[in-house]
PLY file of the C-alpha trace (Angstrom):
ply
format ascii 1.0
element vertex 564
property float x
property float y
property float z
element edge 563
property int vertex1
property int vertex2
end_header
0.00 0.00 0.00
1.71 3.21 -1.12
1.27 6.17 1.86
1.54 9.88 0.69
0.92 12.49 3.01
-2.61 12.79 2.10
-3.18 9.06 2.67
-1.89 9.32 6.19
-3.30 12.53 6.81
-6.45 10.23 5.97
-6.03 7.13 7.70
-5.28 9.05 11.12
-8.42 10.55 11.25
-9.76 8.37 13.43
-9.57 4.16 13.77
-12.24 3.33 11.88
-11.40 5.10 8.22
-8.83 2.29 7.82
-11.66 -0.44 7.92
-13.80 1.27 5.57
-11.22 2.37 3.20
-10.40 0.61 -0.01
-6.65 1.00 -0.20
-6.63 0.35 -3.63
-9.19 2.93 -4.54
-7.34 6.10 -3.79
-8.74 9.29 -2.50
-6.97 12.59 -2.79
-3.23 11.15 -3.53
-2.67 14.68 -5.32
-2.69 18.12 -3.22
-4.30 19.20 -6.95
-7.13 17.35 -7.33
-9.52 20.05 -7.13
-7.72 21.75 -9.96
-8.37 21.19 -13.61
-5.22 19.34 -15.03
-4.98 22.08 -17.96
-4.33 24.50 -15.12
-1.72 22.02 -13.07
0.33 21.97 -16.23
0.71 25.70 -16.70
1.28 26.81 -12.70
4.33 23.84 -13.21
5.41 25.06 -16.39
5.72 28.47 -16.13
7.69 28.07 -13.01
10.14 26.06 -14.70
10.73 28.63 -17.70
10.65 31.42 -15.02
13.12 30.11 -12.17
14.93 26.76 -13.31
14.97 26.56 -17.00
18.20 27.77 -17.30
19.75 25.23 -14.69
21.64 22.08 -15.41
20.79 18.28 -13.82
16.99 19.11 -13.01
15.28 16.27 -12.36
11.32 16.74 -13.00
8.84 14.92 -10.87
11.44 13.05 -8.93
9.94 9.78 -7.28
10.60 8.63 -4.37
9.64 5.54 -2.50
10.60 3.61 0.70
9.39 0.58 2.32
8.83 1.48 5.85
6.59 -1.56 6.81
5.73 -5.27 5.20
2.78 -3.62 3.51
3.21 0.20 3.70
5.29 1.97 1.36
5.56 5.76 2.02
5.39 7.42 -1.71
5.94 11.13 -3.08
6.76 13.06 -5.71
9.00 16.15 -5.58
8.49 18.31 -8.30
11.59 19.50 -9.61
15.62 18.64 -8.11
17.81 20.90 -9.34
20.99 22.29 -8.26
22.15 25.98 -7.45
25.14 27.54 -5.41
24.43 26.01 -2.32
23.72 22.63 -3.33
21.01 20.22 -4.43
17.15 21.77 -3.97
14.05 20.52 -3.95
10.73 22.68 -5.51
7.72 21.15 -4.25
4.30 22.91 -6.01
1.06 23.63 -3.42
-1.87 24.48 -4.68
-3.10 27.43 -2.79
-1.91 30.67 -2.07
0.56 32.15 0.79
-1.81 34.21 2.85
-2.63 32.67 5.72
1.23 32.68 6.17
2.09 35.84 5.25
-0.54 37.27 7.25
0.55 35.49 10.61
2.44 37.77 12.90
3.53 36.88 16.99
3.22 39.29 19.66
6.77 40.66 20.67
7.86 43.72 23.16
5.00 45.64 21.84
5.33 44.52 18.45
3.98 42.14 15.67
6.79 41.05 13.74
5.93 39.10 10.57
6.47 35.10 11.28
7.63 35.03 7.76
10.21 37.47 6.09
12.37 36.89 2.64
16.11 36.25 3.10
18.41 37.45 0.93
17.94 34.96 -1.85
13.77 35.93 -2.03
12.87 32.82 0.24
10.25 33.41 3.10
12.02 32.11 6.30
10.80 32.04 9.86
11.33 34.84 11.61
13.19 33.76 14.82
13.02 36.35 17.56
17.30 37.10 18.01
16.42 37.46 21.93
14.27 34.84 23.86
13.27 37.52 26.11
11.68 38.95 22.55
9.71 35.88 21.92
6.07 36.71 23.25
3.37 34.32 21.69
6.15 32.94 19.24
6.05 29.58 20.17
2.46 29.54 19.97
2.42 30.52 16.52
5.12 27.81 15.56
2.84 25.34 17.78
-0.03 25.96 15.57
2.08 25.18 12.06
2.46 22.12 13.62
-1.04 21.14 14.02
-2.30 19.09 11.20
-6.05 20.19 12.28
-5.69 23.56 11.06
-5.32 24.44 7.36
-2.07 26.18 7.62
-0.27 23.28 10.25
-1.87 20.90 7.21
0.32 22.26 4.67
3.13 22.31 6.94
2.37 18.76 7.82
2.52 17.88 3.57
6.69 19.71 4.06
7.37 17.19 6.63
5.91 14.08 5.46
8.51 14.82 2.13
11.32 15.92 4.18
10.93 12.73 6.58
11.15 10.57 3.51
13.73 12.31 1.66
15.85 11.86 4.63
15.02 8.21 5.37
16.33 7.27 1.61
19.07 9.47 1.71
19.93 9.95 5.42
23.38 11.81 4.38
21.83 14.34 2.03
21.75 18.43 2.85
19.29 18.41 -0.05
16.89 21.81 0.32
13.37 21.27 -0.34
11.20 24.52 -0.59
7.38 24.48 -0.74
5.78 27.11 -3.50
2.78 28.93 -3.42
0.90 31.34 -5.24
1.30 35.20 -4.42
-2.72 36.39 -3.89
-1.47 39.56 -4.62
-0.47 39.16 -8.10
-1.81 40.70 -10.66
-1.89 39.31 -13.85
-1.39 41.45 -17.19
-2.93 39.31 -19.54
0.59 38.44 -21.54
2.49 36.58 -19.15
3.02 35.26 -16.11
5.77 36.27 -14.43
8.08 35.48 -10.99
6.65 37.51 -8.49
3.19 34.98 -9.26
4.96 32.39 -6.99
5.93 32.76 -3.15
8.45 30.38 -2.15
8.88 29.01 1.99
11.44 27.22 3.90
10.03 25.42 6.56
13.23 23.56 7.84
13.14 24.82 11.19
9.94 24.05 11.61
10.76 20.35 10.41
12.67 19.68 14.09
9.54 19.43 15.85
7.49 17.48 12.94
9.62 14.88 12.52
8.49 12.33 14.96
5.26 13.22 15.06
5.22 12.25 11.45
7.18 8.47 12.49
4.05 8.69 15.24
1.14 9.33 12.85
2.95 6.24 10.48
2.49 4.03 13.63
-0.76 5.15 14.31
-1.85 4.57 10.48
-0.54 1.09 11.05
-2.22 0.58 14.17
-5.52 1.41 12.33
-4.64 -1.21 9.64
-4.12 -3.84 11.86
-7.25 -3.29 14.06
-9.59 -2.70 11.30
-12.00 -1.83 13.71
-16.03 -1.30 12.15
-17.05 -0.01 14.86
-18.30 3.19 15.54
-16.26 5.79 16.58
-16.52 9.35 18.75
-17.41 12.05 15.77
-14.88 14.70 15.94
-15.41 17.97 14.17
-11.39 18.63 13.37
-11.29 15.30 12.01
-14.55 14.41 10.46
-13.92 18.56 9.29
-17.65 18.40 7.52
-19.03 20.73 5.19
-15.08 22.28 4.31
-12.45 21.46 1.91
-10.42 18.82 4.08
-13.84 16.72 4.73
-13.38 12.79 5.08
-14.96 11.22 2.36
-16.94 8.64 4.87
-18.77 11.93 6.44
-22.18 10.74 5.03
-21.44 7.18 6.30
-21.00 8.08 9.65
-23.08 10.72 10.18
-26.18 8.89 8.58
-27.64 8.52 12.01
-28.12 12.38 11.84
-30.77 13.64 10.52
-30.24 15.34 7.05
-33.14 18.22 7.95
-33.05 20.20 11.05
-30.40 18.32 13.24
-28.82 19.55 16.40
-25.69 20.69 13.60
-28.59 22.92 12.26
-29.26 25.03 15.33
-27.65 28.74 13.93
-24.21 28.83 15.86
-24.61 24.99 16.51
-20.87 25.30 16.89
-20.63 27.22 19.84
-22.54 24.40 21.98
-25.12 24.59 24.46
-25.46 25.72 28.33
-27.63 23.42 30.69
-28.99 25.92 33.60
-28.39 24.08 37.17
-28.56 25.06 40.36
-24.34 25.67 40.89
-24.87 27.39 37.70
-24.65 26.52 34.00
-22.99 23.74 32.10
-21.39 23.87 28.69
-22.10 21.09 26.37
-19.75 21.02 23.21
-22.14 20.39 20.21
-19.96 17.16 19.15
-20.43 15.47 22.78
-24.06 15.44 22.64
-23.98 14.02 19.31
-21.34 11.48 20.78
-24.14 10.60 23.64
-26.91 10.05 20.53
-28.91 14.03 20.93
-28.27 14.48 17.35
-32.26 15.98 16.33
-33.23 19.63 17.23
-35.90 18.28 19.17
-33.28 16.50 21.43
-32.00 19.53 22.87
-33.60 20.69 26.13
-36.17 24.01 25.79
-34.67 25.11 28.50
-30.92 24.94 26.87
-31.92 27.34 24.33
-30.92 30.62 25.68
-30.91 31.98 22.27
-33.99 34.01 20.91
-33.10 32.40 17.27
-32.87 29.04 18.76
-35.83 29.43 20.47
-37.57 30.49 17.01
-36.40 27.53 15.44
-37.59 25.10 17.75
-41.03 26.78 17.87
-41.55 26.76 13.53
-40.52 22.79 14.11
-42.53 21.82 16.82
-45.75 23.59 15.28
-44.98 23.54 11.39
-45.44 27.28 11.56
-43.75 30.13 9.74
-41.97 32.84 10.96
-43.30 36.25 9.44
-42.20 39.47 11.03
-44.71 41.55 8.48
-44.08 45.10 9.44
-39.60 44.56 8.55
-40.37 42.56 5.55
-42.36 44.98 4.43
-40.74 48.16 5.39
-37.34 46.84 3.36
-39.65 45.60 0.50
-41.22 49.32 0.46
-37.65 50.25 -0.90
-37.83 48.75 -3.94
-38.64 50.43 -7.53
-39.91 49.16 -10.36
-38.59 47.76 -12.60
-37.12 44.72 -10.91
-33.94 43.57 -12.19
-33.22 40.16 -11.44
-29.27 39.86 -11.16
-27.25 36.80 -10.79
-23.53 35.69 -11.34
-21.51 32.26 -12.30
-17.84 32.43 -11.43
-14.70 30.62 -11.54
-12.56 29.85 -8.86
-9.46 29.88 -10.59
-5.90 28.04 -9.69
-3.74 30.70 -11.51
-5.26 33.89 -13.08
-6.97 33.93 -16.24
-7.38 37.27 -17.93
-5.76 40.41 -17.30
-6.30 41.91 -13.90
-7.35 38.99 -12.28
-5.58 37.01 -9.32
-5.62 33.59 -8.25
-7.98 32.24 -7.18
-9.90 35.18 -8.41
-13.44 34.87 -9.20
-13.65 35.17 -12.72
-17.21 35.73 -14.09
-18.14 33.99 -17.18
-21.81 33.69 -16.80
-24.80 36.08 -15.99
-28.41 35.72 -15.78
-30.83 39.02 -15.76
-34.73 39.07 -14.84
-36.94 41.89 -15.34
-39.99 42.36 -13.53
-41.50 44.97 -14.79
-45.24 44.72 -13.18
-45.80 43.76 -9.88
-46.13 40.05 -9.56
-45.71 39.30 -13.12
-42.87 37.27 -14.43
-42.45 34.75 -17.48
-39.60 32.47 -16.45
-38.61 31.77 -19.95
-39.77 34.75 -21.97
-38.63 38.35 -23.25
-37.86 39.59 -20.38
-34.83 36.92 -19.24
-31.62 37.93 -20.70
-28.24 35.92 -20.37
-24.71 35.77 -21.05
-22.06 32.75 -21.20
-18.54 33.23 -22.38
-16.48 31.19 -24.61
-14.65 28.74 -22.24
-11.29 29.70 -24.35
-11.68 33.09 -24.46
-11.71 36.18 -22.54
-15.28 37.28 -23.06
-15.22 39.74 -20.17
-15.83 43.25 -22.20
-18.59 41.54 -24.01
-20.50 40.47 -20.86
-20.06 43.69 -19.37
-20.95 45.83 -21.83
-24.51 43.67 -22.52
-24.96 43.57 -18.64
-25.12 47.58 -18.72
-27.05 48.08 -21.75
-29.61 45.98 -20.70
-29.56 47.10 -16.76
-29.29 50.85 -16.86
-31.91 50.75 -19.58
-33.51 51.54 -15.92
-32.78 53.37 -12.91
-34.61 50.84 -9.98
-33.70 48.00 -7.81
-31.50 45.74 -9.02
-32.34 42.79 -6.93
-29.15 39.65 -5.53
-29.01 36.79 -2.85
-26.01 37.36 -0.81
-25.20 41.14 -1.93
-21.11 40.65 -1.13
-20.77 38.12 -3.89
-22.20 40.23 -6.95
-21.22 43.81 -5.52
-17.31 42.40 -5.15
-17.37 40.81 -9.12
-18.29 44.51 -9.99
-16.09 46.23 -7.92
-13.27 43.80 -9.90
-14.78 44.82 -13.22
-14.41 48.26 -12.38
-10.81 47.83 -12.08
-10.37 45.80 -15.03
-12.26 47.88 -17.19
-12.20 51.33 -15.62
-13.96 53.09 -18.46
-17.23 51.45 -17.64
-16.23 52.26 -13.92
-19.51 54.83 -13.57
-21.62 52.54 -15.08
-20.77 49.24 -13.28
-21.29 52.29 -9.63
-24.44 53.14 -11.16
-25.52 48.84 -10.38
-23.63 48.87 -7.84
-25.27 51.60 -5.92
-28.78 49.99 -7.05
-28.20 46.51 -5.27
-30.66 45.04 -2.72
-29.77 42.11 -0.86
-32.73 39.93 -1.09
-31.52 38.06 1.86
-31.79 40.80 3.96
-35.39 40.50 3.26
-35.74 37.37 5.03
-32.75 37.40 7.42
-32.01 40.66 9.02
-30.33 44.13 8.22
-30.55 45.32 11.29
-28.91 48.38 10.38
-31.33 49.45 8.22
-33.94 48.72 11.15
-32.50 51.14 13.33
-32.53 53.73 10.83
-36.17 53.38 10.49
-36.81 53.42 14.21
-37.43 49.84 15.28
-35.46 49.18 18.62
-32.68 47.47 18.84
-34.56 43.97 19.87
-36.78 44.05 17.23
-34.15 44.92 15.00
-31.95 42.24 15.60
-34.62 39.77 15.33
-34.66 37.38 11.89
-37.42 38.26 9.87
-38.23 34.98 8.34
-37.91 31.23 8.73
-39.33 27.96 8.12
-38.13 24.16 9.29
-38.30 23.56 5.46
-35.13 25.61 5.75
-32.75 23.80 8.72
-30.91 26.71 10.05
-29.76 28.19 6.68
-30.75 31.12 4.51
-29.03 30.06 1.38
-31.23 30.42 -1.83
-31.27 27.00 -2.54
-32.84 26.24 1.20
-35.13 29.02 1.15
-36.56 28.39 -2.66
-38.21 25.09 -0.94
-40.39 27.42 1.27
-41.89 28.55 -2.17
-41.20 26.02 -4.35
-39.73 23.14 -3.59
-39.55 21.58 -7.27
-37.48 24.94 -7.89
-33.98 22.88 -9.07
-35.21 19.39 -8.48
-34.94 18.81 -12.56
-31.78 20.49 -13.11
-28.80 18.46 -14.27
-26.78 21.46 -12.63
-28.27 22.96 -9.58
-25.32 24.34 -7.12
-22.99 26.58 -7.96
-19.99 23.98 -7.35
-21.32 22.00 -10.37
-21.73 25.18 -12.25
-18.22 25.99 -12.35
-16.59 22.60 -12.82
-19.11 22.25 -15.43
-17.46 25.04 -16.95
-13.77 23.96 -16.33
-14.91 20.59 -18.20
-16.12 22.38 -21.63
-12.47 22.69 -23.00
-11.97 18.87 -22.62
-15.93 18.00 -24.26
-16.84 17.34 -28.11
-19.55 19.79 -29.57
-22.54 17.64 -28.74
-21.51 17.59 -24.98
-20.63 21.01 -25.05
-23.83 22.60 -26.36
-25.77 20.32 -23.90
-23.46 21.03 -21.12
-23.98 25.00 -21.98
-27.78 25.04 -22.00
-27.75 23.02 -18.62
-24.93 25.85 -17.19
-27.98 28.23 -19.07
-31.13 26.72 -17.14
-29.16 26.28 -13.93
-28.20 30.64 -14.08
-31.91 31.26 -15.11
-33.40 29.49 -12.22
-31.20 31.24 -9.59
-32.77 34.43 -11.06
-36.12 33.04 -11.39
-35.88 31.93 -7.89
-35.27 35.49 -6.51
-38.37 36.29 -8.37
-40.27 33.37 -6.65
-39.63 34.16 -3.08
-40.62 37.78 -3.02
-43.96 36.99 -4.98
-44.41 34.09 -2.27
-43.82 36.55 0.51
-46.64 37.94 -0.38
-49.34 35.60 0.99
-47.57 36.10 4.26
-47.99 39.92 4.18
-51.01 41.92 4.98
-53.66 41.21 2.34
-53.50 44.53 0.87
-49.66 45.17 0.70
-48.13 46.03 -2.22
-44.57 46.85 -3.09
-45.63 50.04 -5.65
0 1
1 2
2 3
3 4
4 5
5 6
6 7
7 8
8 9
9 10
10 11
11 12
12 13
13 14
14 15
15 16
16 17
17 18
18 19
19 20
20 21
21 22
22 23
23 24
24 25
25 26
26 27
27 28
28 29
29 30
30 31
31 32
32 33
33 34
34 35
35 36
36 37
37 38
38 39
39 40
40 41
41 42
42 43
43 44
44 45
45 46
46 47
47 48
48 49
49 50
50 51
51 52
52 53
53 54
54 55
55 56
56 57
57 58
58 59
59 60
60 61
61 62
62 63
63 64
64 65
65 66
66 67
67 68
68 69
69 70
70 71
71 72
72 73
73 74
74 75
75 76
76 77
77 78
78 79
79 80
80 81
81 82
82 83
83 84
84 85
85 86
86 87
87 88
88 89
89 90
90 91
91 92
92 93
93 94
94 95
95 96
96 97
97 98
98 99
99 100
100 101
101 102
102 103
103 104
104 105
105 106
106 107
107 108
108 109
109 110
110 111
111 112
112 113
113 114
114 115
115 116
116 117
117 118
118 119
119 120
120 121
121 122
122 123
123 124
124 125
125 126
126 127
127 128
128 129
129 130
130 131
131 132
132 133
133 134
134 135
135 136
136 137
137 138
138 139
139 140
140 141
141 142
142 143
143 144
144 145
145 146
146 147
147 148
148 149
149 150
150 151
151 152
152 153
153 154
154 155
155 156
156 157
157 158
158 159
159 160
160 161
161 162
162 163
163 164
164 165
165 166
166 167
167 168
168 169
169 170
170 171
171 172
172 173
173 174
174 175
175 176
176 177
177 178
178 179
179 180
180 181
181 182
182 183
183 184
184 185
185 186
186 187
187 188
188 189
189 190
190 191
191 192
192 193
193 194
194 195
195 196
196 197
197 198
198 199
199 200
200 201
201 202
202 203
203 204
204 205
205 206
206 207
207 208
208 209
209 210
210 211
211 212
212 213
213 214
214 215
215 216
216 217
217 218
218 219
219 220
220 221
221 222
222 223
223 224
224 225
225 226
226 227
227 228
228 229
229 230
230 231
231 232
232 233
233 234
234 235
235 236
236 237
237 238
238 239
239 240
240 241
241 242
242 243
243 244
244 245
245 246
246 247
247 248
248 249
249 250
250 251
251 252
252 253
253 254
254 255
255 256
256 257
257 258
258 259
259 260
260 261
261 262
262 263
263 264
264 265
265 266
266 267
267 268
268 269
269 270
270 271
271 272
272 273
273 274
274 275
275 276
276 277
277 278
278 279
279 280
280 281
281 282
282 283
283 284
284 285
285 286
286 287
287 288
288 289
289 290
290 291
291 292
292 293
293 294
294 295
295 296
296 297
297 298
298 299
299 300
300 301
301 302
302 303
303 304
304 305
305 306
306 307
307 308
308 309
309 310
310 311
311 312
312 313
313 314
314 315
315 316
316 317
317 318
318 319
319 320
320 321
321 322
322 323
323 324
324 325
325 326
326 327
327 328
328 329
329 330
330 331
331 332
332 333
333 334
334 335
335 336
336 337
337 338
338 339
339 340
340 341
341 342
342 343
343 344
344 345
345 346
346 347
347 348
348 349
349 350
350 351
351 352
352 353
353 354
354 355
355 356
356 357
357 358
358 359
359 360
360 361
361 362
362 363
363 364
364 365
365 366
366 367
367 368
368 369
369 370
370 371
371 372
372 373
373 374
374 375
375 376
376 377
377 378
378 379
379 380
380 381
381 382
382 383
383 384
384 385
385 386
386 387
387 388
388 389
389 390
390 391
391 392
392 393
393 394
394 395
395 396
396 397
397 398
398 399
399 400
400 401
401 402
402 403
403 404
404 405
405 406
406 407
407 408
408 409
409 410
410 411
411 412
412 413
413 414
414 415
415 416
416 417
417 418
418 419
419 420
420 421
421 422
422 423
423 424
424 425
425 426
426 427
427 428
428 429
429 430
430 431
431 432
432 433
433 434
434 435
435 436
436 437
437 438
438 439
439 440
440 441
441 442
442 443
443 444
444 445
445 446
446 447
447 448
448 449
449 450
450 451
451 452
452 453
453 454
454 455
455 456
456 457
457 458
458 459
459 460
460 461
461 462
462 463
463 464
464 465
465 466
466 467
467 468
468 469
469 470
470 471
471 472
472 473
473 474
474 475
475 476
476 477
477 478
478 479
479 480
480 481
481 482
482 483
483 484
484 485
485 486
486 487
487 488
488 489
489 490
490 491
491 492
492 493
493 494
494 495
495 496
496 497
497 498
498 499
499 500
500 501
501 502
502 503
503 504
504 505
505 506
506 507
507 508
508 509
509 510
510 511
511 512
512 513
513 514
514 515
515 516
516 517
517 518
518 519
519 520
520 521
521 522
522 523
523 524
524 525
525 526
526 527
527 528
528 529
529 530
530 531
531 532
532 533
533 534
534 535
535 536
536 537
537 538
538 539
539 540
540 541
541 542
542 543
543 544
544 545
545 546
546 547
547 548
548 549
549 550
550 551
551 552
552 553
553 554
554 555
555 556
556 557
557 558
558 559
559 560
560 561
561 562
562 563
């Protein structure tokens, strides 16, 4: 069985993965197996023309493999070996960006030094404190890289997995190996990528206080093996990580015995745990014990545990199948509106390396839009004259085009232009703006016209205040429904209204939507044009949708409202 860091990362979750894994299937062997592979070849190419071309003896994807047990073999690839001044160095591609390094700084003498600072050859180091008296929360910071748990200490952990085995096979070797990321603050021109897209770290002295807990975890892993143990194990939220990137692929498995609607996970702030009032006072209950102890439905939670005004409101639309209406704030931030209603919605990629000029990675690059207008009150024909929508060419940058059709057809009016989850849409146009500043009034005129339709149903309790409500009433949600378990995305809150909304969609979250997208460079026509008109349907309904939910607020408004 060959062990990369991502299988062992894996298999030390917790004792039972290792029974219920298929060794032989694989799961995540690559650190880029969310990217596309188009995308893996250029962030590996243009770092060799830009920093190693030039060099003699490179070795690309250098193997290496070592039999540390009967039936484990620990396996990785190093991306390029090279030479240089100082000897023999190792390059070793990531696929994410620096940030959450760069942005780390420890507490010292008054000051936050930076944990990470370039040496003299460009290579981000860790910044060791010359005095111990200097140190502050140093160690703490260093403690935390250390931690495979957390997303930065995970990375870390893939450094010392390949410096553990590069020094079992060759245990005399003073063989650099550098980890390279992406530098979120590049901007790309549009020609050419060039050096400053890449960050690259040095994690060696970190690697002193990894390297037996990486000959631990190997143990461990093998201890798992050999048990094999079925049985069911304590959930644990760092390990199972569910719902984010890291998440174990048996997550579904082992949480089946939760319910998939309105579980205790679905209780808003679920993750901050509960207090039990006694008598010596109260009693914290971390949300992942109870569900250890089998209290794993919002009903098994205590009344008298729910401190919370919102939990309380949850527990009261699921125990009587009521809604939640606060009429008077729906209909004071519906009273805002103006006719026309423009419908506006965004697809975007989440790109490895930038695209287009002015973009970064991991940019969101917009390559899709879809445009309702509702032009009398209550009136809207999903599929007719008034839906307008844009796709671009998957090979080309189509940007211009979609923004100058976006403007003709949106500031053919001067009213509401109507999103679900404002920050999304109002950042993509704030990005236009910079990328095509001559259209910079334009894209401020929609920009200033933006209502946040989930404000309607949430909260903005800022704009509550303004209009005199007090500050209870104003931090109060205005709407919910058990139909919705504990979240206000548009997808949970369409099935208050219309529950068929996306049900016969062949793309229906926004996920698919993009990787649908990423896969129409590798289709033949046939696919292409089908896979188009589903990315087509899929942007139309998400307009459609916004459409839905305000005329369904209706019947849950007084009986003579009307936005006009």
């Amino acid at each position: 069985m060959k062990v990369t860091a991502n299988v062992l990362l894996n298999y030390i979750r917790c004792r039972r993965y290792a029974s219920l894994n298929d060794p032989d299937a694989g799961y995540s062997s690559s650190e880029f197996d969310s990217a596309s592979e188009y995308q893996v070849h250029v962030y590996r190419q243009n770092f060799l023309n830009l920093f190693l071309d030039t060099q003699e003896d490179l070795n690309i994807n250098h193997n290496l493999t070592y039999d540390f047990h009967p039936e484990i073999e620990l396996s990785e690839t190093y991306d390029f070996l090279t030479r240089d001044e100082q000897g023999e160095v190792i390059y070793c591609l990531f696929p994410t960006t620096s940030k959450d390094f760069l942005k780390q700084k420890y507490n010292s003498d008054g000051h936050k030094p930076q944990l990470f600072v370039k040496n003299n050859q460009g290579i981000y180091m860790v910044n060791i404190p010359e005095k111990q008296a200097d140190q502050g929360n140093f160690k703490e910071k260093i403690r935390k890289l250390t931690d495979r748990r957390e997303d930065s200490g995970r990375m870390v952990y893939h450094y010392a997995f390949k410096r553990f085995l590069y020094d079992i096979v060759n245990p005399e070797n003073t063989t650099r190996i550098l980890f390279v990321f992406l530098n979120s603050d590049y901007v790309h021109d549009g020609l050419s990528y060039q050096k400053q897209l890449y960050h690259i770290f040095d994690f060696s002295e970190i690697y002193s206080l990894m390297k037996e807990i990486i000959e631990a975890d190997i143990y461990r892993m093998i201890n798992h093996l050999e048990l094999s143990d079925f049985v069911a194990c304590p959930l644990v939220k760092k390990e199972c990580r569910k719902g984010d990137s890291f998440e174990c692929k048996f997550v579904d498995f082992c949480f089946s015995h939760i319910p998939k609607n309105n579980s205790i996970l679905d209780y808003f702030d679920s993750h901050l745990g509960f207090e039990e009032p006694t008598e010596a006072g109260n009693v914290y209950h971390d949300t992942y014990d109870l569900i250890n102890e089998g209290l794993v439905d919002m009903n098994d939670i205590p009344i008298s545990w729910l401190r919370n005004e919102l939990h309380l409101m949850q527990r009261y639309c699921l125990d009587t199948g009521k809604i939640h209406v606060n009429q008077l704030k729906i209909e004071a931030l519906l009273k805002t509106l103006r006719y026309p209603l423009v419908y506006l919605d965004f697809e975007a990629l989440p790109c490895l390396l930038p695209r287009f000029r002015g973009e970064k990675p991991y940019s969101q690059s917009v390559f899709q839009y879809s445009i309702h207008v509702e032009e009398d009150e209550g009136v809207l024909d999903k599929n007719g004259n008034s839906h307008y929508e844009f796709i671009a060419n998957h090979d080309t940058d189509n940007r211009r085009e979609l923004v100058e059709s976006m403007i003709k057809i949106i500031n053919r009016f001067d009213s509401s232009v109507i999103v679900y989850h404002k920050t999304f849409e109002e950042q993509r146009l704030k990005e236009l703006q910079d990328i095509f500043p001559e259209y910079k009034n334009e894209l401020q005129n929609i920009i200033d016209r933006l209502f946040d339709l989930k404000d309607v149903l949430k909260n903005n309790k800022k704009f509550y205040l303004k209009q005199g409500f007090s500050e209870a009433d104003a931090s109060r949600y205005n709407f919910y429904s058990c139909e919705m378990s504990g979240s206000y995305s548009l997808k949970k809150v369409i099935k208050v209204f219309n529950p068929n909304a996306y049900q016969d969609l062949t793309i229906n979250n926004g996920e698919a939507a993009y990787k649908a997208y990423m896969s129409l460079e590798f289709l033949d026509q046939t696919d292409r044009e089908n896979t188009i008109n589903d990315l087509l349907e899929y942007c139309k309904q998400d307009t459609y949708s916004m459409y839905e939910i305000i005329n369904g607020l209706r019947k849950h408004l007084s009986p003579d409202f009307h936005i006009r």
